[in-house]
DRENDRENLO-458807 format. One record per residue (C-alpha): x, y, z; residue in one letter. Coordinates in steps of 0.001 Angstrom, whole numbers, padded with zeros to 6 digits, always signed. Example, Ala and Ser with C-alpha at 12.3 -4.5 7.8 and 13.67 -1.06 7.14 Angstrom:
<nodes>
+012300-004500+007800a+013670-001060+007140s
</nodes>
This chain:
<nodes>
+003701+007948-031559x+004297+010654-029283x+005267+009039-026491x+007931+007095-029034x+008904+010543-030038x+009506+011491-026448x+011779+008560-026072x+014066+009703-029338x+014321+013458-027770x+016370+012169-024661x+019643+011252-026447x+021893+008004-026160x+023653+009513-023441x+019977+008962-021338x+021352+005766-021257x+024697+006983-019164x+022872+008158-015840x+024519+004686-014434x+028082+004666-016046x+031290+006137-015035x+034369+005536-016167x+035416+001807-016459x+031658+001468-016981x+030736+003854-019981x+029098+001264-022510x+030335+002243-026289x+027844+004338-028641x+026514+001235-030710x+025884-000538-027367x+023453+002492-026226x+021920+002820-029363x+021302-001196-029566x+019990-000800-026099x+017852+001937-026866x+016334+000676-030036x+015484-002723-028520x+013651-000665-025673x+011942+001262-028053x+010322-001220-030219x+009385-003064-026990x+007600-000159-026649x+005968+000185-029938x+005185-003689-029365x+002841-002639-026205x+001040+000166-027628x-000029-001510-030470x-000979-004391-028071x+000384-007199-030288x-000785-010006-028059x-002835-012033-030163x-006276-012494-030976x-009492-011001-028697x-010331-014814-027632x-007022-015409-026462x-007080-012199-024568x-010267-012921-022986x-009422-016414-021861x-006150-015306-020218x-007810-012375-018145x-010106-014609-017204x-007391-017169-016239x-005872-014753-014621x-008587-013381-012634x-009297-016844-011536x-012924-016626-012891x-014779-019379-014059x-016719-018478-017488x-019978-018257-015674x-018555-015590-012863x-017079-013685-016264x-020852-013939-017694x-022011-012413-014787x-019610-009328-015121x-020778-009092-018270x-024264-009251-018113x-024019-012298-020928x-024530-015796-020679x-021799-018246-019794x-022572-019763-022982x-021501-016831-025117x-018177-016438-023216x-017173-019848-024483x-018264-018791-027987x-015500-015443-027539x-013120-017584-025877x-013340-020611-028895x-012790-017833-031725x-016676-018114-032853x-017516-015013-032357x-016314-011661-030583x-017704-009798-027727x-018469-006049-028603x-016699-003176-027585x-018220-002431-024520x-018116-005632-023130x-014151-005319-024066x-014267-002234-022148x-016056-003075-019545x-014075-006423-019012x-010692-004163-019647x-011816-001425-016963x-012637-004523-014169x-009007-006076-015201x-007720-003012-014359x-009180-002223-010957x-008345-006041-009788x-005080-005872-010965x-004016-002504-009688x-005257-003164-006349x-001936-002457-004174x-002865-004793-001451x-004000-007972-003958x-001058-007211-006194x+001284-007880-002776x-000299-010604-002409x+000175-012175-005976x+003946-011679-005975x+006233-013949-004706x+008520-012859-001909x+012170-011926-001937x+013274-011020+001699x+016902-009479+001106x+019232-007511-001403x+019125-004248-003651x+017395-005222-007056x+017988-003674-010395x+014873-001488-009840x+011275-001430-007857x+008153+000567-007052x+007049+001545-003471x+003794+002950-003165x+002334+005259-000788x+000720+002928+001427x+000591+002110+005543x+003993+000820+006566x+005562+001393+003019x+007438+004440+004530x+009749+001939+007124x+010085-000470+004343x+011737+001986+002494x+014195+003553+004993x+014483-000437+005606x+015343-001137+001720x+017614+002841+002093x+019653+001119+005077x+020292-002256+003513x+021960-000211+000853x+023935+001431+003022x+025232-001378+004660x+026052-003094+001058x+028099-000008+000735x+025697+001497-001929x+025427+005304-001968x+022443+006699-002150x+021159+009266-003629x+017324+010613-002408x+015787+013002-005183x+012974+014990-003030x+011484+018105-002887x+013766+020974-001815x+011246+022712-000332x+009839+019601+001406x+009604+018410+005089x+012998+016984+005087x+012523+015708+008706x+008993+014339+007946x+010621+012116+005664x+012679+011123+007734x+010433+010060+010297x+008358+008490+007128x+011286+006597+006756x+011772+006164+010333x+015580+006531+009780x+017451+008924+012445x+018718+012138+010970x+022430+010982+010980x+021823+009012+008223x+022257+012060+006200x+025312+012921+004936x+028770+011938+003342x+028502+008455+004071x+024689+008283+004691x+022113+009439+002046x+022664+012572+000074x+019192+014596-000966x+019134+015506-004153x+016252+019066-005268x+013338+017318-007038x+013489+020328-009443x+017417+020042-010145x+017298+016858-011385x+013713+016778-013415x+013786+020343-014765x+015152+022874-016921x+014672+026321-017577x+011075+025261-015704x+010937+022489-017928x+010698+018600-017546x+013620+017402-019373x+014785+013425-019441x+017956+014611-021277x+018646+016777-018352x+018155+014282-015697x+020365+011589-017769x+023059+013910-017627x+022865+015738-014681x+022849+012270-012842x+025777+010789-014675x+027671+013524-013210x+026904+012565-010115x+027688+008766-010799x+031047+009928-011938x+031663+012398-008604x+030708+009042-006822x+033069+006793-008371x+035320+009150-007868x+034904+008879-004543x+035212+005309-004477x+031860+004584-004830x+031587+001070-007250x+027603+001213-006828x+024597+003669-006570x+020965+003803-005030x+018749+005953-006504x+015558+006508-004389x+013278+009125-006052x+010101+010433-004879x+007566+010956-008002x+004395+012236-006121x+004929+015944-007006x+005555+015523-010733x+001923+015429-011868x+000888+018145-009411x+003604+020318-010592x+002769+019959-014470x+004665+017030-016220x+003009+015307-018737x+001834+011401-018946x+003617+010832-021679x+006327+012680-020778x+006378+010121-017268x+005821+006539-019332x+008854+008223-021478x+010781+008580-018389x+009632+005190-017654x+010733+003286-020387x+014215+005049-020774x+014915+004484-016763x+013554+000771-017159x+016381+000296-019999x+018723+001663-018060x+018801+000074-014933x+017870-003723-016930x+021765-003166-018983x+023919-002617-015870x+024520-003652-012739x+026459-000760-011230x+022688+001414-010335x+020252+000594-008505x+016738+002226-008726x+013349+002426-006180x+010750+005060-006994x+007682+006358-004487x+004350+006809-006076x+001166+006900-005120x-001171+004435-004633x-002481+002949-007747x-006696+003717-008320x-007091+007351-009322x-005398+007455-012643x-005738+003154-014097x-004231+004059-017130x-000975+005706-016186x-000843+003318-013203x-000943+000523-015437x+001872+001877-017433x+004265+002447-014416x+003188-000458-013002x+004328-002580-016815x+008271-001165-016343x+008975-002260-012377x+010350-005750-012527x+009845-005385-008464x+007710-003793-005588x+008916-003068-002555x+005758-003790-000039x+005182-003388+003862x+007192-006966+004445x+009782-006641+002013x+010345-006898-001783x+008030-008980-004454x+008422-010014-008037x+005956-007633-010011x+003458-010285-011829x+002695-007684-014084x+005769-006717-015260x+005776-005950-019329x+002338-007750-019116x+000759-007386-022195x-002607-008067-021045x-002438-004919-019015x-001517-003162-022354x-004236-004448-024449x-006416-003361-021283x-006151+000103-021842x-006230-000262-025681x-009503-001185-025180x-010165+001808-022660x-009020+004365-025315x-005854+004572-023708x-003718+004445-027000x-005481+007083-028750x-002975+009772-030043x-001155+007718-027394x-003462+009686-024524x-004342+009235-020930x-007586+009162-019536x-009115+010876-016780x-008541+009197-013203x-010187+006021-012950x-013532+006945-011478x-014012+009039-015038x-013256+005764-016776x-016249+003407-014777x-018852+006493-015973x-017290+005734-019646x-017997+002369-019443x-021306+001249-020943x-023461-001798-019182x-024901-004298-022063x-028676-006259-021730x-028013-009623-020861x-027542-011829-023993x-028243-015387-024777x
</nodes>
């Protein structure tokens, strides 16, 4: 329930990072908003997705195994998988586990999961991933100019202490793109933090007073781009991110005015968080353009790390290569 409790901390006005005025919503609005969010949440960690059989049958489904390459996996006869997946009996923890942990690893695999979503060449959507893969970094500066162009401004929270230029080239847009009418960087730290600590209340309103300074402007629309590589190198919590997460995921899904694309890395070191920030991106912006995320609110992916421990006092586990040593191998059964 900490995570949950998290989520309460950052106040309604979390919800106001993409309003100005005309576009504030009204108090019962952002509490409706928020409340449906958070039992969404609540819904996920408790992985309310049915029985184990049912489970089982749709990972498998959606692993495109046949029940005897799932036997295989798990050291059992094909024969007993149909028992688990017709109800008459259940497969034991470790075989949940194991099963969970290779569900994981397929499905958080950045270059199959590209190749699982279907395609959408053009436009600024409500709110994507980009991982920190080969030719991700044009993509980007691709996805940055497209905004530009649809008269978005855009907003780039980075390190202020970071390579600015290498960015840039990252990017492989020219340094004039920064400025007035070009992209604006925004400190890392200024937005994330304060007094030294992570705070989502801070970032709702520090941002919605930079919404308002654009609207001002004459700004109708805003592209956030925000690069979240340093924040578990420089101390923040992974609760504290799925929070962030969830609230951000709300957001951007009740308005249209804000747009939203965040940089992490790769998926593979840490499943469980991975999984998470994977579950709240609706898209992912890949090497050839954007994708619809198949995973998005999956609740298979959920129940996955349920079964991996990943719920317990709503706690992360070490990276993934911790997780395969936790992972117990079964005798064959029959």
């Amino acid at each position: 329930m900490e995570i949950l409790s998290s989520v309460f901390r950052a106040p309604v006005a979390g919800l106001g990072i993409a309003y100005s005025p005309p576009f504030q919503v009204s108090l019962a609005s952002s509490l409706a908003q928020m409340l449906y969010y958070t039992v969404r949440m609540l819904e996920s960690i408790e992985g309310r997705q049915g029985s184990v059989s049912s489970w089982l049958h749709k990972v498998r489904t959606r692993l495109d195994l046949s029940q005897h390459d799932l036997a295989r996996i798990l050291g059992v006869h094909w024969v007993t998988v149909s028992r688990w997946e017709n109800g008459h009996n259940e497969p034991k923890m470790s075989q949940l586990s194991r099963l969970a942990l290779f569900f994981l690893k397929e499905a958080l695999d950045p270059w199959r999961l590209m190749g699982l979503g279907a395609s959408f060449q053009s436009g600024v959507v409500s709110h994507a991933v980009a991982y920190e893969l080969p030719g991700v970094g044009p993509a980007v500066g691709r996805y940055v100019a497209a905004g530009l162009r649809r008269g978005f401004r855009v907003f780039f929270v980075f390190p202020g202490d970071g390579d600015r230029d290498g960015l840039l080239r990252w990017l492989g847009l020219p340094a004039g793109v920064v400025g007035r009418r070009g992209v604006d960087f925004l400190p890392t730290r200024e937005v994330f933090f304060r007094h030294g600590m992570f705070d989502i209340t801070h970032m709702s309103w520090h941002l919605r007073g930079i919404a308002e300074e654009a609207s001002r402007a004459g700004y109708l629309r805003i592209l956030w781009v925000c690069d979240m590589r340093p924040l578990l190198s420089w101390g923040v919590g992974r609760r504290e991110l799925v929070s962030l997460e969830y609230v951000t995921d709300a957001v951007f899904r009740c308005q249209d005015r804000s747009r939203g694309l965040s940089v992490h890395v790769a998926p593979g070191e840490e499943l469980l968080l991975d999984a998470c920030i994977l579950c709240r991106h609706p898209w992912i912006l890949a090497p050839g353009g954007l994708i619809r995320n198949p995973y998005y609110n999956d609740p298979l992916l959920c129940r996955a790390r349920g079964y991996l421990g990943g719920e317990l006092n709503a706690g992360f586990s070490p990276p993934g290569r911790g997780l395969a040593e936790g992972v117990g191998f079964e005798p064959t059964e029959h």
